[in-house]
C-alpha positions in Angstrom: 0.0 0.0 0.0 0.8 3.5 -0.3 3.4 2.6 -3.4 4.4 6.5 -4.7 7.3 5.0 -6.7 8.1 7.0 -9.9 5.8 9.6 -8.5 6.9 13.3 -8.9 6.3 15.4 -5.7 6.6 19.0 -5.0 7.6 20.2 -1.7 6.9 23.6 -0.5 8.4 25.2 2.6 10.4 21.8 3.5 13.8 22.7 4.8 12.6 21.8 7.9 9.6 21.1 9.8 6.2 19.5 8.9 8.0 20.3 5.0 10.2 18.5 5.6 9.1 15.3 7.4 6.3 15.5 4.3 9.4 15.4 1.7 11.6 12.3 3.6 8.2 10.0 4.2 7.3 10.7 0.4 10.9 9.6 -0.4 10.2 6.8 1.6 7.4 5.3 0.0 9.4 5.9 -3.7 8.2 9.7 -4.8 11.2 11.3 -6.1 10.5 14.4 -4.3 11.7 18.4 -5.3 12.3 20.0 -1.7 11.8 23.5 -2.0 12.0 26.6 0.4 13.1 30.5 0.5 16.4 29.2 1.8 18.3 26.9 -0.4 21.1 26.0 1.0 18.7 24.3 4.6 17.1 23.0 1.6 19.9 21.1 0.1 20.7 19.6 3.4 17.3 18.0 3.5 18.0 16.5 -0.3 20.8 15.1 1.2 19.0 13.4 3.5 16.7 11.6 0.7 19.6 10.8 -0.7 21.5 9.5 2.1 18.7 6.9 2.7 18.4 6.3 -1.0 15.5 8.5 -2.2 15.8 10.3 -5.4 15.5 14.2 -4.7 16.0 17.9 -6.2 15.9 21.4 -4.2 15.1 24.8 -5.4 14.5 28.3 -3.7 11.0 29.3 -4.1 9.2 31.9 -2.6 6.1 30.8 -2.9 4.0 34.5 -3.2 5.8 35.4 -6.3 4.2 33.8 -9.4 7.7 34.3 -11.2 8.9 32.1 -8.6 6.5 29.2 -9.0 6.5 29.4 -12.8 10.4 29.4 -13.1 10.4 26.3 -10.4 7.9 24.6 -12.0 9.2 25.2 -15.3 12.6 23.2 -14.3 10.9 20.3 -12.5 8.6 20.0 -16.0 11.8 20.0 -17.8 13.8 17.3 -15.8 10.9 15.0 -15.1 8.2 15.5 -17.8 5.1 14.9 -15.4 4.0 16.3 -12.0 2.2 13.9 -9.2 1.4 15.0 -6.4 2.3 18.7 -4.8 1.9 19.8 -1.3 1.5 22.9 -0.6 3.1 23.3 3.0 5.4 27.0 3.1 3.7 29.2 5.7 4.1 31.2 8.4 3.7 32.5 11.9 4.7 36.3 13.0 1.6 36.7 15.9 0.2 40.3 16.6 -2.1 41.7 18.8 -4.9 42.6 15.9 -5.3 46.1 16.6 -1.7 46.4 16.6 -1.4 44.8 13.4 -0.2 46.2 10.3 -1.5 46.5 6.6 2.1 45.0 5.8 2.2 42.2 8.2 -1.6 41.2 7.1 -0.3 41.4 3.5 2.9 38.9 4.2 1.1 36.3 5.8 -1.7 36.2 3.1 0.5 36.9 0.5 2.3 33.5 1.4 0.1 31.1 3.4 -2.9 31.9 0.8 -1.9 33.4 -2.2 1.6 31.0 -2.7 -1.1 27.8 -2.2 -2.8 29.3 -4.7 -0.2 30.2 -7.2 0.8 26.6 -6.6 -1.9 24.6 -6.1 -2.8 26.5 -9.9 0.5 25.7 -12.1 0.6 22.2 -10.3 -3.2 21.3 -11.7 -2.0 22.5 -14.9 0.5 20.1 -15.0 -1.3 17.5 -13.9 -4.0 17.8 -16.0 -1.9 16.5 -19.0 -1.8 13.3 -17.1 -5.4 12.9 -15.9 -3.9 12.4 -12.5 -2.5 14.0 -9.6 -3.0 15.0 -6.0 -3.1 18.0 -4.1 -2.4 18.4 -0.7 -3.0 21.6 1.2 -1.5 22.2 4.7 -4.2 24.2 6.8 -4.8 24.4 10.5 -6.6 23.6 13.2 -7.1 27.3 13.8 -8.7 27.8 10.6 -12.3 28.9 11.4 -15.7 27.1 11.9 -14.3 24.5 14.6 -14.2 27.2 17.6 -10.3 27.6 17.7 -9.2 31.0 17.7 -5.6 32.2 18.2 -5.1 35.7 19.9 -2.6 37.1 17.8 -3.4 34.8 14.9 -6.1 37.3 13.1 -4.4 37.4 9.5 -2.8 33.5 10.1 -6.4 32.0 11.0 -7.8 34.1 7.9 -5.2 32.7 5.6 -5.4 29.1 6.7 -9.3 29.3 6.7 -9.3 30.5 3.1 -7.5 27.3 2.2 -10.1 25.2 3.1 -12.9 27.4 1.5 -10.3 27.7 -1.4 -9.3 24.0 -1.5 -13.2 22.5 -1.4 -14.0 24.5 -4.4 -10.9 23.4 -6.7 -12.0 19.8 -5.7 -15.2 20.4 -7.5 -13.6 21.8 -10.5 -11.0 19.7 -10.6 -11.9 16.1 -10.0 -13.2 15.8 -13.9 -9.6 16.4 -14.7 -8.7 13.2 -12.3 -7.1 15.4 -9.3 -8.0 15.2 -5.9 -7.6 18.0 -3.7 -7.7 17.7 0.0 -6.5 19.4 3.1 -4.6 18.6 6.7 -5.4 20.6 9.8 -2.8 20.2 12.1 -3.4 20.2 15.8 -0.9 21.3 17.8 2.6 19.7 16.4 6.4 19.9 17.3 8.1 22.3 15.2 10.3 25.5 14.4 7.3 27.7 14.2 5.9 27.0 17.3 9.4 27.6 18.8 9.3 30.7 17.1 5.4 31.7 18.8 7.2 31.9 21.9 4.4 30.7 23.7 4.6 30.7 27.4 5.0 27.5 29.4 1.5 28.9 31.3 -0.5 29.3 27.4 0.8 25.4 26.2 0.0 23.8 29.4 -3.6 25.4 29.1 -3.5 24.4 25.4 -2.7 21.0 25.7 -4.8 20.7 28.6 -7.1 20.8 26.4 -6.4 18.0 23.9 -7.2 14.3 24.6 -4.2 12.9 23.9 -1.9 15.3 26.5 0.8 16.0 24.1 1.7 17.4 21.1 2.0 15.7 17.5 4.9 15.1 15.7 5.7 16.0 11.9 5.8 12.3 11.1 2.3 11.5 12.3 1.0 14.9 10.4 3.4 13.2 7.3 1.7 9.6 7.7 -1.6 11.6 6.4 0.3 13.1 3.2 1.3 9.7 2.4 -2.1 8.5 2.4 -3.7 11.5 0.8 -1.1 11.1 -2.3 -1.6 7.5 -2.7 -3.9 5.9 -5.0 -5.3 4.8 -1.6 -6.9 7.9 -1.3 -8.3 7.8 -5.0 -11.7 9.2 -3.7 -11.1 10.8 -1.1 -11.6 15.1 -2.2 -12.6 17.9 -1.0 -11.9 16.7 3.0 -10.0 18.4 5.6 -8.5 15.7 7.9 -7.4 17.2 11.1 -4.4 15.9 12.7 -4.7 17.1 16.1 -4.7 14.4 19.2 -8.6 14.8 20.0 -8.5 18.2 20.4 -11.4 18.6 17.9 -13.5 16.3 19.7 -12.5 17.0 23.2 
């Protein structure tokens, strides 16, 4: 099960992470997987890391909010490997500010990546795909993303951009599946990574949050990553249009 071999996956935001646990557990299951990131040379280490355990892998800077970027990227992986498979859409970020402190800019950055760059992707990927009849799409949300009653004070322009995936990813699923590409979304929970690090959450605020979630702990990449597996696999062949939220309980709780 879950055979991706001879697959062609697209990265984004995976020099380190939830990026790039997704990029190593493609590798894994045979993908030859193109790592990409707005740092290349964290990037390269990553690839080295496919490589080192056998994989088959390519790395590119890409920053995802300019379409010049995504075309040029896209462009080269066309022109090495001749087919794209499966693309997930993971580069994001995190700056948290008080909303009415908040700036037109720093609204503008974090849609401009964590919306608009899925966008710009998500569109020159199904392109691509198209030519094949197949493919998968795999958009990285959040839990905090709207409708579930999970808010995140500072999060205003973050929980905006990660809700419009959703809205954004059910509505390419429609248009898209008679083209034979699914499109599907993760929420993660809470999970282990450089950008909650970065939050600086207080010890106080993560004991409340994961007071709160079944399961006592938080998640790691991989078990976010065991879900992309799935979701690019012709095990997943109809499932689109979901959000699957990878979050300990915390949902249900």
């Amino acid at each position: 099960m879950f055979d991706l071999n001879n697959k062609v996956a697209i990265v984004t935001g995976a020099r380190r992470g939830m990026g790039r646990s997704h990029a190593l557990a493609l590798a894994r299951q045979g993908a030859k997987v193109v790592i990409t990131d707005i740092d290349l040379a964290q990037c390269e280490l990553v690839a080295k890391e496919v490589r080192a355990a056998g994989g088959e892998a390519d790395c590119f800077k890409l920053d995802v909010s300019s379409k010049a970027d995504v075309d040029n990227v896209f462009d080269r992986v066309m022109a090495k490997h001749g087919r794209l498979d499966i693309l997930v859409n993971n580069a994001g970020i995190y700056q948290p500010r008080p909303f009415l402190e908040m700036t037109e800019e720093e609204w503008d950055r974090t849609i401009d990546i964590n919306l608009k760059g899925e966008f710009l992707c998500a569109q020159r990927a199904a392109k691509e795909m198209a030519k094949n009849k197949r493919g998968r799409i795999i958009n990285i949300a959040s839990i905090a993303s709207g409708g579930v009653g999970v808010g995140i004070t500072g999060g205003a322009h973050y929980t905006s951009s990660k809700g419009g995936i959703i809205g954004m990813s059910e509505t390419l699923a429609v248009e898209l599946a008679p083209l034979g590409i699914t499109v599907n979304v993760i929420g993660p929970g809470a999970i282990d990574t450089p950008m909650v690090d970065a939050a600086n959450f207080t010890r106080e605020a993560m004991d409340a949050l994961l007071a709160g979630v079944p399961m006592k702990r938080m998640g790691q990449p991989e078990e976010v990553s065991a879900a992309v597996v799935f979701l690019a696999s012709d095990e997943a062949s109809y499932v689109t249009g979901a959000t699957l939220y990878v979050d300990g309980g915390w949902l249900a709780a």
